[in-house]
C-alpha positions as CSV (number, residue, x, y, z in Angstrom):
1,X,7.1,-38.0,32.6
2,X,4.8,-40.2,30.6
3,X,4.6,-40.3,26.9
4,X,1.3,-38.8,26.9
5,X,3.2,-35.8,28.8
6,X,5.6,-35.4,26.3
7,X,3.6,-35.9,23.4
8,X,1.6,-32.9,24.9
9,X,4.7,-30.9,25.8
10,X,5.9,-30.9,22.3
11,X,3.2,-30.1,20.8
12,X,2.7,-27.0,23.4
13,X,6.3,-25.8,22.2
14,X,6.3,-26.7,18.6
15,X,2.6,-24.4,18.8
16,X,5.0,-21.4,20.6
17,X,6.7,-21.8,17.9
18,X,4.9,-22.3,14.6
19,X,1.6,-19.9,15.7
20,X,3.6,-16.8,16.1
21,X,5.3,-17.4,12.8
22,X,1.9,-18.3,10.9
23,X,0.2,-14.9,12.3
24,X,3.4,-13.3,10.7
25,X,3.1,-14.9,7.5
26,X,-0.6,-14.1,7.4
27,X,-0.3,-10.5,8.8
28,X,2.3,-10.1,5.7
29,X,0.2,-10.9,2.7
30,X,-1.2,-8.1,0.8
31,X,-5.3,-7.8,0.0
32,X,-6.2,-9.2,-3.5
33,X,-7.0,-5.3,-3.9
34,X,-6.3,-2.4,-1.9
35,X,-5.8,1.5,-2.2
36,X,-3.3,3.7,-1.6
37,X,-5.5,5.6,0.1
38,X,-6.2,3.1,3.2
39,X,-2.6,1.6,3.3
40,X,0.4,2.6,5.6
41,X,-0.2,6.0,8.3
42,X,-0.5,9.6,8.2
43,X,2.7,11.3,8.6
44,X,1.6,15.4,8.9
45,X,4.7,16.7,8.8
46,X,4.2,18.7,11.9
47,X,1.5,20.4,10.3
48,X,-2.1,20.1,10.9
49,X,-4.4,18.3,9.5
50,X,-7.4,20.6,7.5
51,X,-10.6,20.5,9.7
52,X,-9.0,18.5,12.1
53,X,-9.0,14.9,9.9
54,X,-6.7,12.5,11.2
55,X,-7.4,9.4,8.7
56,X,-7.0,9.0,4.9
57,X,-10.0,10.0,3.9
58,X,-12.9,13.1,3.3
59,X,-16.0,12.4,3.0
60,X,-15.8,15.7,1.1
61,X,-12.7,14.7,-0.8
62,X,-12.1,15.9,-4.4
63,X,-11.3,12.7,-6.5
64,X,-7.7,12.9,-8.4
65,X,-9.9,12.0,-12.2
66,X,-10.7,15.9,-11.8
67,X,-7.0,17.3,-12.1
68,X,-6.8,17.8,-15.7
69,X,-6.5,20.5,-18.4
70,X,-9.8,21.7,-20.2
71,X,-11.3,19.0,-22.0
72,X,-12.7,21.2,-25.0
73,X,-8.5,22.9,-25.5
74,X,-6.8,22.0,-28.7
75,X,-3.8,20.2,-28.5
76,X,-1.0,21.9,-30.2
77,X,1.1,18.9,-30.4
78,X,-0.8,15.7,-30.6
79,X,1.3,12.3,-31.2
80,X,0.0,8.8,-31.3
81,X,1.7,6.0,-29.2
82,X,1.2,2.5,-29.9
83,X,2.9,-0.1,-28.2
84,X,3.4,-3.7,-28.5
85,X,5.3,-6.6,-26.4
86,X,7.6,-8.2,-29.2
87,X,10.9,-9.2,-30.5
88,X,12.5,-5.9,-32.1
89,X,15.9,-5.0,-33.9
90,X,17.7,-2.2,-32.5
91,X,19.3,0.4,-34.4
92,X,22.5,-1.6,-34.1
93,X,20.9,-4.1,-35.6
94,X,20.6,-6.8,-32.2
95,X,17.2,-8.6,-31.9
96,X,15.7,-7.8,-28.3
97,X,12.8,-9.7,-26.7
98,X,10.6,-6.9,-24.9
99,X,8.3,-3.9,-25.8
100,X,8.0,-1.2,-28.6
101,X,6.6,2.2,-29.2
102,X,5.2,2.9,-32.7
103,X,7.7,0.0,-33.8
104,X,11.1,1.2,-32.1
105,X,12.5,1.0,-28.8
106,X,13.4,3.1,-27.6
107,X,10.5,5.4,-28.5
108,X,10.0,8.4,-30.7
109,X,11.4,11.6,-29.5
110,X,8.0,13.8,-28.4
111,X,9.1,17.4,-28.9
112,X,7.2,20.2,-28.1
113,X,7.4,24.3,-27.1
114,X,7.3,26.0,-24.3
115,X,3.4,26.3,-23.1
116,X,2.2,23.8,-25.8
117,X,-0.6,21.7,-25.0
118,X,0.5,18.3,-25.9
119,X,-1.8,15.5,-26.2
120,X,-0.5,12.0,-26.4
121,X,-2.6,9.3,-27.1
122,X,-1.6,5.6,-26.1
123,X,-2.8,2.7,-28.2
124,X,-2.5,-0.8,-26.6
125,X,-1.9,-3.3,-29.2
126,X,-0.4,-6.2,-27.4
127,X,1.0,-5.9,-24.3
128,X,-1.1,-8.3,-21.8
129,X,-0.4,-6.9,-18.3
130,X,-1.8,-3.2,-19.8
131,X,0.7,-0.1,-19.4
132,X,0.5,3.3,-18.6
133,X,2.8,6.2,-19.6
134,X,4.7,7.9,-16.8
135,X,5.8,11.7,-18.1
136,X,9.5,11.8,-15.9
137,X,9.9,14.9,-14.7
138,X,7.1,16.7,-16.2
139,X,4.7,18.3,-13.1
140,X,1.3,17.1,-14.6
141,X,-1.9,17.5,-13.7
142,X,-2.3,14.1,-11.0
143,X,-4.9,12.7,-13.8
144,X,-1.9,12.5,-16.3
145,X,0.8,11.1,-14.3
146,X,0.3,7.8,-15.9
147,X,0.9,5.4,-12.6
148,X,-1.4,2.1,-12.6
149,X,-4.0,2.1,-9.5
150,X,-3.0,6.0,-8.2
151,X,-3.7,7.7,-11.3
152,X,-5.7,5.9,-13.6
153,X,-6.3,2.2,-14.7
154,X,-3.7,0.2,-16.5
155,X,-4.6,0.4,-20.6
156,X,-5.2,-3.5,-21.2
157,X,-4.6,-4.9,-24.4
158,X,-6.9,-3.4,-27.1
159,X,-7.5,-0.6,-25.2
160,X,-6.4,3.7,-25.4
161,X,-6.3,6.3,-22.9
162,X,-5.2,10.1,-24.1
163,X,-2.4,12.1,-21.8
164,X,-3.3,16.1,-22.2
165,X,-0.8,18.5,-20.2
166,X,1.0,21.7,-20.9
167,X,4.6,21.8,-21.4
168,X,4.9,24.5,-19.2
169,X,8.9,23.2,-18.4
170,X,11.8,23.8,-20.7
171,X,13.7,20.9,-19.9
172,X,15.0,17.4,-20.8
173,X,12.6,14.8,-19.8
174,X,11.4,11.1,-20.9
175,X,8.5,8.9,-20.6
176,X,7.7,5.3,-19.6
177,X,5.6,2.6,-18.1
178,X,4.4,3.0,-14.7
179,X,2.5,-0.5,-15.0
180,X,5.2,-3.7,-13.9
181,X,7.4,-0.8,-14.7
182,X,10.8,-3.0,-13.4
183,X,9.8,-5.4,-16.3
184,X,8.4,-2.9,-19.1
185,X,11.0,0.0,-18.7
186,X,14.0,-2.2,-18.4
187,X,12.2,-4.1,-21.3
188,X,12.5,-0.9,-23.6
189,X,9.3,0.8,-23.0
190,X,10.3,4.2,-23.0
191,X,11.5,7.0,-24.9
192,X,12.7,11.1,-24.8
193,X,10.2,14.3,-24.4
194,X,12.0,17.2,-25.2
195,X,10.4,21.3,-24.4
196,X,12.3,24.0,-26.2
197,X,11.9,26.9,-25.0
198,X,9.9,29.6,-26.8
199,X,11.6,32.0,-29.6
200,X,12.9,35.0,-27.8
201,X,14.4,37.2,-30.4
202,X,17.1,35.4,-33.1
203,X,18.6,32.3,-32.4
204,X,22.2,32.1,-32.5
205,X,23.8,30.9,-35.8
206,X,26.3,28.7,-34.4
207,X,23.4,26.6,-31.7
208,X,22.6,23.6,-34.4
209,X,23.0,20.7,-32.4
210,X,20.8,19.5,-30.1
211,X,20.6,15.7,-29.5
212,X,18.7,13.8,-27.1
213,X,21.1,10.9,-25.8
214,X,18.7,8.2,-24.2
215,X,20.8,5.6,-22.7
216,X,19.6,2.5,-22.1
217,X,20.5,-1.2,-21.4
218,X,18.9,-3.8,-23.4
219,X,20.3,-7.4,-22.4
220,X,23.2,-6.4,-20.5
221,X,24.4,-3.8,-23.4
222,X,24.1,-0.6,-23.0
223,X,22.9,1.9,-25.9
224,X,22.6,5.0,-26.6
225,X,19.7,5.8,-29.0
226,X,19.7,2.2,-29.8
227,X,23.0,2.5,-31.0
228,X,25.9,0.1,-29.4
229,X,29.2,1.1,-29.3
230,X,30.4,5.3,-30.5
231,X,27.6,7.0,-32.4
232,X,29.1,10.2,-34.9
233,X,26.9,13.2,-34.7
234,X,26.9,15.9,-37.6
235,X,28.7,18.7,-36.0
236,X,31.3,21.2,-37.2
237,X,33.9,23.2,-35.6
238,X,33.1,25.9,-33.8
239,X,29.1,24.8,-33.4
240,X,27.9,24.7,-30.1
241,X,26.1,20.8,-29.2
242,X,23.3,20.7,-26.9
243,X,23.5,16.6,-25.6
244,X,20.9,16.1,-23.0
245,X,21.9,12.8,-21.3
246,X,19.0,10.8,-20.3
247,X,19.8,7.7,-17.7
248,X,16.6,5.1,-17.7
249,X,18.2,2.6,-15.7
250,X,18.7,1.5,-12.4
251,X,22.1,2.5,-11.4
252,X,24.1,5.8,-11.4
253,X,26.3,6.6,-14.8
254,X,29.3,8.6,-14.9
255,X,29.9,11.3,-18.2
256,X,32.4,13.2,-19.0
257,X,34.2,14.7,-21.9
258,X,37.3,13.5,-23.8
259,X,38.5,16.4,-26.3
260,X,36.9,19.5,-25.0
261,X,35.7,21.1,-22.0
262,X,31.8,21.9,-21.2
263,X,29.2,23.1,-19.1
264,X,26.6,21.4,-17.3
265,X,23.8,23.8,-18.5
266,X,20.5,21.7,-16.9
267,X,20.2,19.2,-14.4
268,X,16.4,17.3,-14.3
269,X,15.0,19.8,-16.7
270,X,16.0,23.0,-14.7
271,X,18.7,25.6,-16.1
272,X,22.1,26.1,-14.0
273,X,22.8,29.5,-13.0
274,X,25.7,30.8,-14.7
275,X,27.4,27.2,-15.0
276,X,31.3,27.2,-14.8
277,X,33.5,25.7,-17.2
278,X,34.6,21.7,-16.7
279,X,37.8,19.9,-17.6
280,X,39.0,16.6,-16.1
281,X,35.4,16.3,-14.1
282,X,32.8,13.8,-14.8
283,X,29.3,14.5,-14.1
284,X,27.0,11.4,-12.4
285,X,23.7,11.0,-13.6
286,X,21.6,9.2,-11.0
287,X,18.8,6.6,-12.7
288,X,16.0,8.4,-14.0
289,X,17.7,11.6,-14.0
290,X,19.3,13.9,-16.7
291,X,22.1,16.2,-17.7
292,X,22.0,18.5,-20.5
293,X,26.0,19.3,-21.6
294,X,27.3,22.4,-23.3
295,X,30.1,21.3,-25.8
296,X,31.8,23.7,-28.0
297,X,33.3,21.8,-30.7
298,X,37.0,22.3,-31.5
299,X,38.5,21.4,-34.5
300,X,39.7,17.9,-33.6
301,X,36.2,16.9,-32.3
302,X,35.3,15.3,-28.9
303,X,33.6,12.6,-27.3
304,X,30.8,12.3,-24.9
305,X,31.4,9.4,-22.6
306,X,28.5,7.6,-21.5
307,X,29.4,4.8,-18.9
308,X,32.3,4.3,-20.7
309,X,31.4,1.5,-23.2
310,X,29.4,3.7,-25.5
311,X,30.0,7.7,-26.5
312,X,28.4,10.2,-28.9
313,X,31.2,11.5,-31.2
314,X,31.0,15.4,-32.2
315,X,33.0,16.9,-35.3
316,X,34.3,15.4,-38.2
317,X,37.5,14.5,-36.7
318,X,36.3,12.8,-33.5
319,X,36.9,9.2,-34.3
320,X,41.0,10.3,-33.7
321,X,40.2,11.6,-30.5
322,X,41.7,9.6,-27.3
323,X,39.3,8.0,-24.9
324,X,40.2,9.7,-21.3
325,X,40.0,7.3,-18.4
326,X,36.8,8.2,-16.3
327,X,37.4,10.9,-14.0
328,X,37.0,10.2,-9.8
329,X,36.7,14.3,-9.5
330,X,32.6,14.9,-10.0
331,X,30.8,17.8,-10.9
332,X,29.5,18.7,-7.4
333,X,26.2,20.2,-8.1
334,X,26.3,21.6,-4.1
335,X,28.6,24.6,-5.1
336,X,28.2,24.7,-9.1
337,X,27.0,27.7,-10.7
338,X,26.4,30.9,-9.0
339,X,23.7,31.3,-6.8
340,X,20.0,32.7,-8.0
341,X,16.7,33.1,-5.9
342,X,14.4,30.5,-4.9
343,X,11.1,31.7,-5.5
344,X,10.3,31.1,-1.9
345,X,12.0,30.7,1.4
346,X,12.5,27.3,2.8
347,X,12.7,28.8,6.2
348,X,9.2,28.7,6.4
349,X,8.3,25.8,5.9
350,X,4.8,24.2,7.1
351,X,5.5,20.7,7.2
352,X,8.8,18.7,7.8
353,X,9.0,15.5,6.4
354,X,11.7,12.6,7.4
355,X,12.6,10.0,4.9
356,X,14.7,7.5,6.4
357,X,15.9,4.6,4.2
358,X,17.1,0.9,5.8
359,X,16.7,-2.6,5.4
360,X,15.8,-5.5,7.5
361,X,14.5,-9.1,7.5
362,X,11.3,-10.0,7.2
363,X,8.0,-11.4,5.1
364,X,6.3,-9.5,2.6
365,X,3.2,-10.8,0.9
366,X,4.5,-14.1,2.7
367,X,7.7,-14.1,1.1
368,X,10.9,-14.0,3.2
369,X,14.0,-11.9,2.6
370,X,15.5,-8.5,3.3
371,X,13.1,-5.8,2.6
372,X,13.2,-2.5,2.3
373,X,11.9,0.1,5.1
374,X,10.7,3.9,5.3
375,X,11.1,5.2,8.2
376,X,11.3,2.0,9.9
377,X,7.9,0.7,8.3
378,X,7.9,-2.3,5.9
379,X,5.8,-2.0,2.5
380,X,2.6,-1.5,2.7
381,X,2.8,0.1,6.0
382,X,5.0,3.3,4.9
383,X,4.0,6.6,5.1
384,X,2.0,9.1,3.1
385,X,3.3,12.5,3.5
386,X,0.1,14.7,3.6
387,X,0.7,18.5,2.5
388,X,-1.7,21.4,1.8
389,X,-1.9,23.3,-1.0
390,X,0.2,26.2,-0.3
391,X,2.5,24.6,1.9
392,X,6.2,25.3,1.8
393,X,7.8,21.5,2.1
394,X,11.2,20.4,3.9
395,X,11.8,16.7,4.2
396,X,15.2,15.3,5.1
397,X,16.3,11.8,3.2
398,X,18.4,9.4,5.1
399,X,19.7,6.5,3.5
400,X,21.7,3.9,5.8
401,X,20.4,1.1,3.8
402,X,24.0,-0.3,2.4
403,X,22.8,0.8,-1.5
404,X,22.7,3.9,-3.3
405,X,18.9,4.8,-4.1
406,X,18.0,7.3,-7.0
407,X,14.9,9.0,-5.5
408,X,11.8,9.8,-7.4
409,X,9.0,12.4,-6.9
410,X,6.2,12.5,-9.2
411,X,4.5,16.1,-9.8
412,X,7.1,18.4,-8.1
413,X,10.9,19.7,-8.4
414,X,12.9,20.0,-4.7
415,X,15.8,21.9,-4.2
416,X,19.3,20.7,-2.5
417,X,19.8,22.7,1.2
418,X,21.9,20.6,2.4
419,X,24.0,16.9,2.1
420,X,25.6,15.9,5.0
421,X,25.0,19.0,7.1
422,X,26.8,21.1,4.5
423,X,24.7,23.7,2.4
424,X,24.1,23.9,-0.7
425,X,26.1,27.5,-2.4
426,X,26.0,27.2,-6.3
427,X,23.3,27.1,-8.4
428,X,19.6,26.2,-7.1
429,X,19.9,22.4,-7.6
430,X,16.6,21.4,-8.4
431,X,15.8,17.5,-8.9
432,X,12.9,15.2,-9.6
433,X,15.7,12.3,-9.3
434,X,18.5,12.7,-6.3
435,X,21.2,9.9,-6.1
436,X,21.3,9.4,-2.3
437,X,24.4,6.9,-1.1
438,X,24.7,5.0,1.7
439,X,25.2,6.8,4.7
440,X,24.3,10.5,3.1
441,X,22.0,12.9,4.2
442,X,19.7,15.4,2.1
443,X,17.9,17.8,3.3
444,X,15.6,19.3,0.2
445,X,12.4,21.6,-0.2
446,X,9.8,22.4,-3.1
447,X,6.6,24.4,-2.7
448,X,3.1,22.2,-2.6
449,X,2.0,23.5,-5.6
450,X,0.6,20.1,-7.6
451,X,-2.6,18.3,-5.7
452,X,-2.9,15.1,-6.1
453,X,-1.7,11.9,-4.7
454,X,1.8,11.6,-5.9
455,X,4.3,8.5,-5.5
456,X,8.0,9.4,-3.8
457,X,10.1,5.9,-4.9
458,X,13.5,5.1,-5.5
459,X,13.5,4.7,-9.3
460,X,16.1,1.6,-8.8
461,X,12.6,0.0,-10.0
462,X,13.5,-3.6,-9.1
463,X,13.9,-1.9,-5.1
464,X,10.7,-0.2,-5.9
465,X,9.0,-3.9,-6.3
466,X,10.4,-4.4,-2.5
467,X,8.8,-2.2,-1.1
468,X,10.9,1.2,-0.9
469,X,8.1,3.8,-2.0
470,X,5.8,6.6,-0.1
471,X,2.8,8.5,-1.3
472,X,2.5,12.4,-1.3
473,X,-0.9,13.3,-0.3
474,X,-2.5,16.4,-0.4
475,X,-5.2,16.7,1.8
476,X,-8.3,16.8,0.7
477,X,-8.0,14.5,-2.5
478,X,-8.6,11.0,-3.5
479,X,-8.2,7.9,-5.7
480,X,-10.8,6.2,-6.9
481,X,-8.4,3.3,-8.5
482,X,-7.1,0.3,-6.8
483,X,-4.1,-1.6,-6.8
484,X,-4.6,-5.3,-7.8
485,X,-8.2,-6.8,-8.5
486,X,-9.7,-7.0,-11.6
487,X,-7.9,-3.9,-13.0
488,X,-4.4,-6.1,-12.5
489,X,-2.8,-2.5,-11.5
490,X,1.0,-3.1,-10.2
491,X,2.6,0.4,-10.6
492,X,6.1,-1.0,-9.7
């Protein structure tokens, strides 16, 4: 063979080679700006599409910026949010480099009534990648949902935008940025949202404390309330404490109870039916999701154990009580409580939706590594779910990914059926947040009763970033905002 001839050859194999790879790398980077709207495939669900469309869009579509409450209604509780990207002191007193609201991270407690229309208006002083406010758990009207290039444009610095939405759910629930959200939330923007219910006859003398316990870590510390370390909470013997445990981080947290026993009374907002009494049981509350506990305080006090490094002390004479070790028993929300009707029957459902979570290797936006996949699809080619309005909802999460994921649907509650195979006989178990291991199964339901375009993520945000979201679509709706581009939307 001459030189020529090998020169030739090599350059013929080092092409099989390098071409294919290049076409991957180039087939992986994402469009300077894109929608959600044109990304990823249909998924029906088994259903059928509405006048027989098969692609993403209507010409006839009604655009998401109409989904609001009446502009001309008066707000009944209106609060004013500004926030700012700057060095802070927590309550405890430690400086933290990151993001305030109205001064304070975490953020002011909104609190309003059942059926209040609350109006929050967000005030961008100085954060320079913009923000928008995410209402956890709250089913919003799709205009308020607060998630950069689905739902509206990212505020930039300078600029407001005003959140209107009844509080139509009692329930524990927080707020944060849904703009570089792995970045800003973890950063400390954030804060509680709390709806009481409305005044049904007297209330009962002995009901006085009611604390919101945001836990958060700041730096590798975690907090609760801004506080590090045990945090003593006004409460005398025989008063019945209210402490609605709110995770905002990535990982799972264990509670439990050193002193006394309780009652998980609410889980993501939504009241257990008749909950039973808990002794020497911790209760895991997933990232993003909540736990409201029932503590009747005895006369030595108790502790509420958050994580372990950090607890909210009840009664005078709590700072004697001994730490317990954390449980490995857990409050199985499966068979807690007594059962209580659904509102509707699963067994009818109109679409059936599989979400199966895995991982494997490849580029994204030209980056190697190990991504991420829905249902086999790498980001952005993952599915949106598209629902009618009406429809009765099953979808089945499968996670054999080798992590625990915490997931996340905006604009609706589900209910457990099933994990595992095994079905669900307490308590409805409604969630907007559902700690899925590896190697579990859920199967869960909820009634299409929010349009919109909603995003279903694991709230682990950093996994979020890499890829491991969908989109809920309901057919016959649109999004005039895009990811990227000028608006420098990046919801994750």
């Amino acid at each position: 063979m001459t030189t020529r001839s090998r020169l030739v050859l090599a350059a013929v194999a080092t092409a099989v080679i390098v071409v294919p790879l290049a076409w991957l790398w180039w087939s992986s980077l994402l469009p300077d700006e894109y929608s959600v709207m044109t990304m990823g495939y249909m998924d029906y669900g088994d259903g059928q599409a509405e006048h027989g469309e098969t692609g993403h869009m209507e010409s006839d579509a009604i655009s998401i910026t109409e989904l609001t409450v009446p502009a001309d209604a008066k707000p009944d509780v209106s609060v004013d949010l500004t926030v700012r990207k700057e060095t802070f002191t927590l309550a405890s007193g430690r400086q933290v480099d990151g993001y305030t609201v109205n001064g304070q991270s975490p953020g002011p407690t909104i609190r309003a009534t059942e059926g209040d229309l609350v109006e929050v208006n967000l005030i961008n002083e100085s954060v320079p990648d913009g923000v928008a406010l995410h209402w956890h758990g709250v089913d919003v009207p799709n205009a308020m949902d607060g998630v950069a290039g689905v739902t509206q444009d990212a505020v930039a610095e300078g600029g407001t935008f005003s959140y209107r939405f009844y509080a139509d759910q009692v329930g524990t629930y927080w707020y944060h940025s849904h703009q570089i959200s792995h970045e800003q939330v973890k950063g400390g923007l954030l804060g509680p949202l709390v709806v009481s219910p409305a005044v049904r006859g007297e209330p009962k003398g002995n009901e006085v404390v009611d604390l919101p316990a945001l836990v958060h870590i700041y730096d590798g510390v975690r907090t609760v309330n801004g506080f590090e370390g045990d945090v003593a909470v006004d409460a005398a013997a025989g008063q019945t404490a209210r402490v609605r445990v709110i995770n905002t981080d990535n990982g799972p947290m264990s509670v439990w109870v050193s002193g006394a026993e309780y009652r998980v009374v609410a889980v993501d907002g939504y009241d257990i039916h008749q909950p039973d009494t808990v002794s020497g049981e911790a209760v895991l509350v997933t990232a993003g999701g909540r736990a409201d506990l029932e503590i009747v305080v005895p006369d030595s006090g108790a502790r509420v154990e958050l994580g372990g490094n950090t607890a909210i002390l009840l009664g005078p004479g709590a700072e004697a009580v001994t730490k317990t070790a954390a449980p490995t028993d857990f409050v199985d929300f499966l068979d807690y409580g007594s059962p209580a009707p659904l509102g509707f029957d699963p067994g009818t459902a109109t679409r059936d939706f599989e979400y199966v979570v895995d991982r494997r290797p490849g580029l994204l936006d030209g980056k190697p590594g190990l991504w991420w996949t829905v249902n086999g699809h790498m980001y952005p080619d993952v599915p949106m779910f598209a629902v009618a309005e009406g429809d009765i909802v099953r979808m089945t999460i499968e996670n054999h990914s080798g992590e625990v994921h915490p997931m996340h649907l905006h604009g609706h509650h589900a209910v457990v059926l099933s994990r595992d195979g095994e079905p669900a006989t307490g308590s409805p178990w409604w969630v907007d947040s559902l700690n899925v291991r590896d190697g579990e199964t859920y199967d869960i339901a909820f009634v299409a009763d929010n349009p919109g375009i909603w995003l279903d993520h694991c709230h682990n945000l950093p996994h979020a970033t890499e890829g491991l979201l969908a989109h809920l679509m309901y057919i016959g709706y649109t999004t005039p905002y895009m990811l990227g581009g000028a608006s420098g939307n990046q919801p994750e």
